[in-house]
C-alpha positions as CSV (number, residue, x, y, z in Angstrom):
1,X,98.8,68.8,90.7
2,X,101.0,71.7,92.4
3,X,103.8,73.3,91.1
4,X,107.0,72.2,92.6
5,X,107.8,75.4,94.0
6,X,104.5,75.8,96.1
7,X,105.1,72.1,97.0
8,X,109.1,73.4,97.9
9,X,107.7,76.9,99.5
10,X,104.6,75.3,101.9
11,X,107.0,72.5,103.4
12,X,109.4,75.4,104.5
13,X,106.5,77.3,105.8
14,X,105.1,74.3,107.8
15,X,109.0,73.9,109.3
16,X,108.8,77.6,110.8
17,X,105.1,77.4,111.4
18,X,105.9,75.1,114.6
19,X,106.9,77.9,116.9
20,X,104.3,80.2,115.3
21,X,100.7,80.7,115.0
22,X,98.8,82.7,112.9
23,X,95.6,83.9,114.6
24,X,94.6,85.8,111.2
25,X,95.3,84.2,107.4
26,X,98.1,85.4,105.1
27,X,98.1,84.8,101.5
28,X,101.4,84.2,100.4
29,X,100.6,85.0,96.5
30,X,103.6,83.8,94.3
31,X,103.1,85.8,90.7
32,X,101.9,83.5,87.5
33,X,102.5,80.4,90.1
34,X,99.8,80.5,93.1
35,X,98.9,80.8,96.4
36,X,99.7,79.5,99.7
37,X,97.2,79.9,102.6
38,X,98.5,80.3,106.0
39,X,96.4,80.2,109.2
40,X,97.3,79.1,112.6
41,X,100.1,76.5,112.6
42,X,99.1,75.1,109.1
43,X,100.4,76.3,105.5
44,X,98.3,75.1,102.4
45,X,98.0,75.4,98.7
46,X,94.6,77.5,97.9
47,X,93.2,79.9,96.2
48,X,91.1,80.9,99.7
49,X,90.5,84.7,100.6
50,X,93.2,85.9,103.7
51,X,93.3,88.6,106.0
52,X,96.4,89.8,104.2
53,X,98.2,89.4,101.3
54,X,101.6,89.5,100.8
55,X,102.9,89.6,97.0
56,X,105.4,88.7,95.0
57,X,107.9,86.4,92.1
58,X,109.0,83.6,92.7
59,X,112.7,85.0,92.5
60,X,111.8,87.0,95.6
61,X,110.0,84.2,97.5
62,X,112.8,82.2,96.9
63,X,115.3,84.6,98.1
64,X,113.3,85.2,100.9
65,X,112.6,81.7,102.0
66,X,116.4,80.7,101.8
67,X,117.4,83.9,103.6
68,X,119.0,85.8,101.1
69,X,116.8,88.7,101.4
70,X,114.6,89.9,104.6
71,X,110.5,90.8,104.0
72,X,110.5,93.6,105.2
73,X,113.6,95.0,102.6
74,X,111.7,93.5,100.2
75,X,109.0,95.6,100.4
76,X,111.2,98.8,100.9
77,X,112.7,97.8,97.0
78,X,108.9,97.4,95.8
79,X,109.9,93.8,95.2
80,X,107.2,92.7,97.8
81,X,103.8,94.2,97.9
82,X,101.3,93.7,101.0
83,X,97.5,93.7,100.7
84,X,95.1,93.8,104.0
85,X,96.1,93.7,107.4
86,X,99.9,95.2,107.8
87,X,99.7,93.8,110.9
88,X,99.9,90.6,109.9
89,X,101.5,90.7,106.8
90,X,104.2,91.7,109.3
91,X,104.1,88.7,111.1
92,X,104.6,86.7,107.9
93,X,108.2,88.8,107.4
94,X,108.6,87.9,111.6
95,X,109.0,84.0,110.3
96,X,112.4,84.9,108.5
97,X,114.3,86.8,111.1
């Protein structure tokens, strides 16, 4: 059983994944909650090892994923830290604007 805000967070991604494919995984790491796996045009609950990692609460996640606060200002106010390839971690922020 997942928690409801993976469940919440992995539908969203799979919405904006349509138009987007990730050549190389993310890890969209929720703290004290879990991990989503993203690769290609699919988004997944798992604990699987990613290219890059992008960190965070579920507070900012949620902001994030509702568009109440960019990525990429995220990590400028250390709310959002980014393990692994910046390159793609980038390309994670590039799905909210």
């Amino acid at each position: 059983m997942t928690d409801p805000f993976l469940d919440m967070a992995t539908a969203e991604l799979l919405t904006r994944l349509k138009d987007v494919e990730f050549e190389k995984s993310v890890s969209m790491r929720v703290s004290d909650v879990g991990n989503i796996f993203i690769l290609g045009h699919d988004a997944q609950v798992s604990d699987a090892r990613a290219d890059a990692a992008v960190i965070a609460s579920q507070e900012t996640f949620t902001k994030i994923l509702h568009g109440e606060l960019h990525p990429m200002k995220a990590v400028m106010f250390g709310k959002l830290k980014i393990v692994g390839d910046a390159k793609t971690a980038m390309k994670f922020g590039s799905l909210f604007g």
